[in-house]
N, CA, C and O atoms as CSV, one atom per row, in Angstrom:
chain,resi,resn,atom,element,x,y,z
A,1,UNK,N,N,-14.302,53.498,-21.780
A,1,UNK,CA,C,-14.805,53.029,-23.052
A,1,UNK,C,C,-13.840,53.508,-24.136
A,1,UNK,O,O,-13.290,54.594,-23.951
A,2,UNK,N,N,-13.475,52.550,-25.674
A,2,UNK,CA,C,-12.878,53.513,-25.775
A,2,UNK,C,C,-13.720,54.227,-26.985
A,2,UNK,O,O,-14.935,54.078,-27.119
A,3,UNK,N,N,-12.782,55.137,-27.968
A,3,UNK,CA,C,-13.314,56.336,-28.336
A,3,UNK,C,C,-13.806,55.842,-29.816
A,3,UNK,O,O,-14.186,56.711,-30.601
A,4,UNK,N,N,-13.813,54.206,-30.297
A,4,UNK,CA,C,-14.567,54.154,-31.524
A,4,UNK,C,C,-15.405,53.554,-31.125
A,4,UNK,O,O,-16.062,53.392,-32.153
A,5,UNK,N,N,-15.966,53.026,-30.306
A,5,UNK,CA,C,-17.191,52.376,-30.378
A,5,UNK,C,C,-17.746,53.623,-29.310
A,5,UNK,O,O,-18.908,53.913,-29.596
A,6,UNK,N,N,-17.409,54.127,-28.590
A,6,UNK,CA,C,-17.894,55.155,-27.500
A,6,UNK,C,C,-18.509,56.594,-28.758
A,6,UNK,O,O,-19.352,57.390,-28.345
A,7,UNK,N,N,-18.019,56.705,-30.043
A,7,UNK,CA,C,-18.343,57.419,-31.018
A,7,UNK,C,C,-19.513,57.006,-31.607
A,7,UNK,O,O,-20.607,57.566,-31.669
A,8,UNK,N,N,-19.097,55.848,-32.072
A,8,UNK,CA,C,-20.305,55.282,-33.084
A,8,UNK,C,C,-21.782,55.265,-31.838
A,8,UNK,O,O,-22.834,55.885,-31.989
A,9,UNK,N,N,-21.421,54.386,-30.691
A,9,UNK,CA,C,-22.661,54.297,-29.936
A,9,UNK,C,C,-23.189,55.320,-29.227
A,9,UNK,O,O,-24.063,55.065,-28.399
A,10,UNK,N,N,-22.624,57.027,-29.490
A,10,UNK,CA,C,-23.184,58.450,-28.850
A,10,UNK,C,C,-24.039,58.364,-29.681
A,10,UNK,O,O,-25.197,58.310,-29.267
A,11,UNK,N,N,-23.717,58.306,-31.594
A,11,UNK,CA,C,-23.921,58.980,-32.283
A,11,UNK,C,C,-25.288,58.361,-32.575
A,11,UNK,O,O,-26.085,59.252,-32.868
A,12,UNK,N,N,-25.780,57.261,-32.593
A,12,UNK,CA,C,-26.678,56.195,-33.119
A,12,UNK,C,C,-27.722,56.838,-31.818
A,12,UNK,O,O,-28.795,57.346,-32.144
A,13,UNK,N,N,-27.350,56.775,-30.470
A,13,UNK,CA,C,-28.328,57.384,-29.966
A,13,UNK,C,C,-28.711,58.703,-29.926
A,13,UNK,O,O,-29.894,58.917,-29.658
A,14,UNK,N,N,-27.875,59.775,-30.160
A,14,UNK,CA,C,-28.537,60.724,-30.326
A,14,UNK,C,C,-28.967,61.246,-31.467
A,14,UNK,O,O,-29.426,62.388,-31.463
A,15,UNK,N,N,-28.869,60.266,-33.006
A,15,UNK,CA,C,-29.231,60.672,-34.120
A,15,UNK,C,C,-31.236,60.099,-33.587
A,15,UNK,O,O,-32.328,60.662,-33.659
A,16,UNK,N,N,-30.741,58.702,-33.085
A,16,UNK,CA,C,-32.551,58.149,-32.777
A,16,UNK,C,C,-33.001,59.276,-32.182
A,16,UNK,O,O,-33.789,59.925,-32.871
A,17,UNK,N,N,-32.715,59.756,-30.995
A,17,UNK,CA,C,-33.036,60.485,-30.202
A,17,UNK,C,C,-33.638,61.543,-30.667
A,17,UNK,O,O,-34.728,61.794,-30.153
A,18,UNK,N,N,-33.200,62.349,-31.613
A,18,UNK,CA,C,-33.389,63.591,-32.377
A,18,UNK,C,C,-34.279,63.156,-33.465
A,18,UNK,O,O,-35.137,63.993,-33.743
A,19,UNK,N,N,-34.300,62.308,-34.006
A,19,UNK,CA,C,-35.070,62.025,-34.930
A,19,UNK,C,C,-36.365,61.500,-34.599
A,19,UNK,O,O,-37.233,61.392,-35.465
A,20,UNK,N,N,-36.517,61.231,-33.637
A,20,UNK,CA,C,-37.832,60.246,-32.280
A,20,UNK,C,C,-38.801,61.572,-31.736
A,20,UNK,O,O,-40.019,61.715,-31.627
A,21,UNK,N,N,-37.440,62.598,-31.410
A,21,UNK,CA,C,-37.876,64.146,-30.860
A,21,UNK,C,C,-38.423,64.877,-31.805
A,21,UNK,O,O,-39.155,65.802,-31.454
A,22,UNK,N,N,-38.201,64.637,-33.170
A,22,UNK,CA,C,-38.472,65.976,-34.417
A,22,UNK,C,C,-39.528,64.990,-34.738
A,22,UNK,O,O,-40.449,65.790,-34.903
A,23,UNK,N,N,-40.032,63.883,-34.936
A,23,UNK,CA,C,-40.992,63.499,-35.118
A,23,UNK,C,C,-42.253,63.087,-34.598
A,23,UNK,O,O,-43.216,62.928,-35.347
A,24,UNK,N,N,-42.308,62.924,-33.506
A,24,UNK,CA,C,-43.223,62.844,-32.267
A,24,UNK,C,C,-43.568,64.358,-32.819
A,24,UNK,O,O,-44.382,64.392,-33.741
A,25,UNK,N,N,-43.066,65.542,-32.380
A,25,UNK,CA,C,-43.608,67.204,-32.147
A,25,UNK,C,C,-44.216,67.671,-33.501
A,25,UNK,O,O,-45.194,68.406,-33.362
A,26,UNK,N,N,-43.765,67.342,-35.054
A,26,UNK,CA,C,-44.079,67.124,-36.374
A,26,UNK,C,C,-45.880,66.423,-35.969
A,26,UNK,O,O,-46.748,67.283,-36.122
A,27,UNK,N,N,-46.296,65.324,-35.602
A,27,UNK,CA,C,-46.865,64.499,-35.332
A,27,UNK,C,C,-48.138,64.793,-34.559
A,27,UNK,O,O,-49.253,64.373,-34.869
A,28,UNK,N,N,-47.877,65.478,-33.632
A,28,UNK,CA,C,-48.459,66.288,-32.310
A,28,UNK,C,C,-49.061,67.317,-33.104
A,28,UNK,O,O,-50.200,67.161,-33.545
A,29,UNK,N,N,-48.426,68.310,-33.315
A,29,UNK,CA,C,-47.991,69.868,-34.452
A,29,UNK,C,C,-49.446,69.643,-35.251
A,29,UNK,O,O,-50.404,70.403,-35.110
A,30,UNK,N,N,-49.438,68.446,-36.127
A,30,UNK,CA,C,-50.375,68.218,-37.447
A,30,UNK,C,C,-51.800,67.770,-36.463
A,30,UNK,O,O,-52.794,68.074,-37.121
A,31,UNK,N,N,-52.115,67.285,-35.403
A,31,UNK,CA,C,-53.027,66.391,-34.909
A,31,UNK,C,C,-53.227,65.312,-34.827
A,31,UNK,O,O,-54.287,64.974,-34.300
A,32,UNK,N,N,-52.175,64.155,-35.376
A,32,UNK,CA,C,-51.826,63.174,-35.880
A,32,UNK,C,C,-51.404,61.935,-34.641
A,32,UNK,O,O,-50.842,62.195,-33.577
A,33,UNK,N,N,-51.798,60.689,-35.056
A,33,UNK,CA,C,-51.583,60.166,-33.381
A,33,UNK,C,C,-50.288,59.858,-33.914
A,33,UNK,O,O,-50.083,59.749,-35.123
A,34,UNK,N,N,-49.110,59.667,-32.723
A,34,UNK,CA,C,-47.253,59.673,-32.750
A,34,UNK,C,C,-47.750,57.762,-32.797
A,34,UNK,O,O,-46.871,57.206,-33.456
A,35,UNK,N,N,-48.671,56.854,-32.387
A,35,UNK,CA,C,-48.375,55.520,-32.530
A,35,UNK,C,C,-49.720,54.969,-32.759
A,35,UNK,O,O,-50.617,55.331,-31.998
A,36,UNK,N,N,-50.010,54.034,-33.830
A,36,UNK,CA,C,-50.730,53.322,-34.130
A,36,UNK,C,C,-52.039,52.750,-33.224
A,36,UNK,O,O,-51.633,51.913,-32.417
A,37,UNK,N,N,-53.290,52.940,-33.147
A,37,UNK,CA,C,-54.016,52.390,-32.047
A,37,UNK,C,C,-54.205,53.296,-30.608
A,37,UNK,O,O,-55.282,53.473,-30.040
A,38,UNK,N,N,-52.533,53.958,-30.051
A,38,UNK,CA,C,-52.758,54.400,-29.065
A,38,UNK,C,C,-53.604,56.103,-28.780
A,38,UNK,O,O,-53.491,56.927,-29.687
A,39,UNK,N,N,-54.253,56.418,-27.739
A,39,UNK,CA,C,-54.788,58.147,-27.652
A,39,UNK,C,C,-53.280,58.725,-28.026
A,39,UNK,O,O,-52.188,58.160,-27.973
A,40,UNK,N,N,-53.614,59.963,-28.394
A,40,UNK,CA,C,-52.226,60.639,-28.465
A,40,UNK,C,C,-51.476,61.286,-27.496
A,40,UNK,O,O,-50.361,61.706,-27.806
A,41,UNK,N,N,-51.998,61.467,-26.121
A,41,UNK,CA,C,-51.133,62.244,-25.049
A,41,UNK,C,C,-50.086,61.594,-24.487
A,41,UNK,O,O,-48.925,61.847,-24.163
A,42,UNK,N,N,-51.028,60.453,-24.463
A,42,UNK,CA,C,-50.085,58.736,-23.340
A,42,UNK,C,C,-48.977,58.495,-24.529
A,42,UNK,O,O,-47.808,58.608,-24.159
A,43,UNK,N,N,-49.242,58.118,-26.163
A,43,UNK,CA,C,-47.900,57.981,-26.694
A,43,UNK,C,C,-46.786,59.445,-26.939
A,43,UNK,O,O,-45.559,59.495,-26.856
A,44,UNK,N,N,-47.765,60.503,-27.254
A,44,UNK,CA,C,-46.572,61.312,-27.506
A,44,UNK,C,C,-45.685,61.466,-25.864
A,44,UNK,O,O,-44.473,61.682,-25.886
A,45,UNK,N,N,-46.305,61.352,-24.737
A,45,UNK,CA,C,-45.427,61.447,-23.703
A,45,UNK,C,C,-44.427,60.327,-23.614
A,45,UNK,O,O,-43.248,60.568,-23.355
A,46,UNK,N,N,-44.967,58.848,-23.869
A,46,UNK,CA,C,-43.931,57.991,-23.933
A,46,UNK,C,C,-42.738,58.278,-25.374
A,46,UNK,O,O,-41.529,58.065,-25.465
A,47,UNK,N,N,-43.469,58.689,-26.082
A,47,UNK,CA,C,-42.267,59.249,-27.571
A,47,UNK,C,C,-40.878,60.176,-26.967
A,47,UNK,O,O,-39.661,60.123,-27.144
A,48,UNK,N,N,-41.908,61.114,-26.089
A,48,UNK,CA,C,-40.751,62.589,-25.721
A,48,UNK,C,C,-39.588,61.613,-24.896
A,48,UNK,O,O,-38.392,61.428,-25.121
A,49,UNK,N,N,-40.509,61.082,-23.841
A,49,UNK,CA,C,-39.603,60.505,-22.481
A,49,UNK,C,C,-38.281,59.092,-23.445
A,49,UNK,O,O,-37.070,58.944,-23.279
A,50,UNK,N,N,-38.890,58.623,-24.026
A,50,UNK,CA,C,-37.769,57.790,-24.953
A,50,UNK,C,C,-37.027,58.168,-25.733
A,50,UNK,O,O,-36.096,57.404,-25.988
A,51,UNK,N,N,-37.088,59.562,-26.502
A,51,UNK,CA,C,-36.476,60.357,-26.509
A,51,UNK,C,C,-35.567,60.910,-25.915
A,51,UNK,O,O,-34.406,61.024,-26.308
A,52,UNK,N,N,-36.079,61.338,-24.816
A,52,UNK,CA,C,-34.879,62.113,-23.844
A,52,UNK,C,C,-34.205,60.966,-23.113
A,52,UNK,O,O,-33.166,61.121,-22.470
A,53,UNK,N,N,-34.778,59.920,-23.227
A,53,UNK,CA,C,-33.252,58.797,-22.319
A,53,UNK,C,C,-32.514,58.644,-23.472
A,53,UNK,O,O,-31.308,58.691,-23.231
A,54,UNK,N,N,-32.833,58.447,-24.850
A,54,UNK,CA,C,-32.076,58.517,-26.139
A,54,UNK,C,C,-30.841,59.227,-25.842
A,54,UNK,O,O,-29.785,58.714,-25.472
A,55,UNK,N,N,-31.163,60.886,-26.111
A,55,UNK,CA,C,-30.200,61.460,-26.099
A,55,UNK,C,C,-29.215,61.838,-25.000
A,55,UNK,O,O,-28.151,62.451,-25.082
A,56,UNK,N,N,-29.909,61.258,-23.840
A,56,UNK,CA,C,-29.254,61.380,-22.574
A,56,UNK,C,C,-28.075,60.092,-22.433
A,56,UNK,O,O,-27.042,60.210,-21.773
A,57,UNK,N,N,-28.390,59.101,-23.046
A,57,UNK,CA,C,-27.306,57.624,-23.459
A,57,UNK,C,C,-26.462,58.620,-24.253
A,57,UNK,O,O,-25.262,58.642,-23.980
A,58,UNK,N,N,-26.892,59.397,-25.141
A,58,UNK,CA,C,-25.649,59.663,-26.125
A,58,UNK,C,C,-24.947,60.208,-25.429
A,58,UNK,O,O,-23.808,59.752,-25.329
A,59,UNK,N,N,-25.392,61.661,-24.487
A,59,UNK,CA,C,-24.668,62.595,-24.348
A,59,UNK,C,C,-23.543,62.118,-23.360
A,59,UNK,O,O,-22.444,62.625,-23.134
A,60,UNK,N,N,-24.269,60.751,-22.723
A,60,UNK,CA,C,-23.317,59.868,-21.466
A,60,UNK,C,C,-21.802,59.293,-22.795
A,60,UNK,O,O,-20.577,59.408,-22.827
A,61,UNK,N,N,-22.426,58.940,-23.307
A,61,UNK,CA,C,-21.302,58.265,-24.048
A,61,UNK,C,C,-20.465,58.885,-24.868
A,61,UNK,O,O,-19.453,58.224,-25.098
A,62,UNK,N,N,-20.532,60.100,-25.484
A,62,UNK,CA,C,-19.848,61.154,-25.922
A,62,UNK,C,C,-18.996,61.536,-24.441
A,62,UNK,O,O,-17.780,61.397,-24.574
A,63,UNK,N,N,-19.400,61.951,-23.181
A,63,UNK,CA,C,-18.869,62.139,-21.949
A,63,UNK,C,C,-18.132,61.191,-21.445
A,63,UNK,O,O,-17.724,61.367,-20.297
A,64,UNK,N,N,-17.794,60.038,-22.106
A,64,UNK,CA,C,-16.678,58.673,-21.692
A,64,UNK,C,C,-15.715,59.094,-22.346
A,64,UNK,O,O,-14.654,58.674,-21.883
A,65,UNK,N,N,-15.563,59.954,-23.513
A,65,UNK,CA,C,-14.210,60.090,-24.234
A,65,UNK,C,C,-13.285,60.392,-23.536
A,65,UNK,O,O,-12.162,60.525,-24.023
């Protein structure tokens, strides 16, 4: 890959990623449901887990440089 789009596309996922992660736990933290309609265990687990493939794309694509 090369190293400007392999930059820009780490960075976009692990900014979502981190920002998906600090807000889901913010969310949780207060008592607050993480998604509209849903119980809160089933979304904050789908929040964390989309999360962590988030930052796991980035950290892959930072690792192509």
């Amino acid at each position: 890959m090369e190293s400007g789009p392999a930059i820009f596309t780490g960075s976009v996922f692990a900014l979502f990623g981190a920002a998906l992660l600090a807000w889901t736990a913010v969310r949780s933290r207060h008592r607050r449901p993480v998604a509209a309609g849903v119980h809160g265990i089933p979304s904050a687990i789908l929040a964390v887990l989309a999360a962590a493939a988030s930052l796991t794309l980035g950290a892959w694509c930072f690792a192509q440089l």
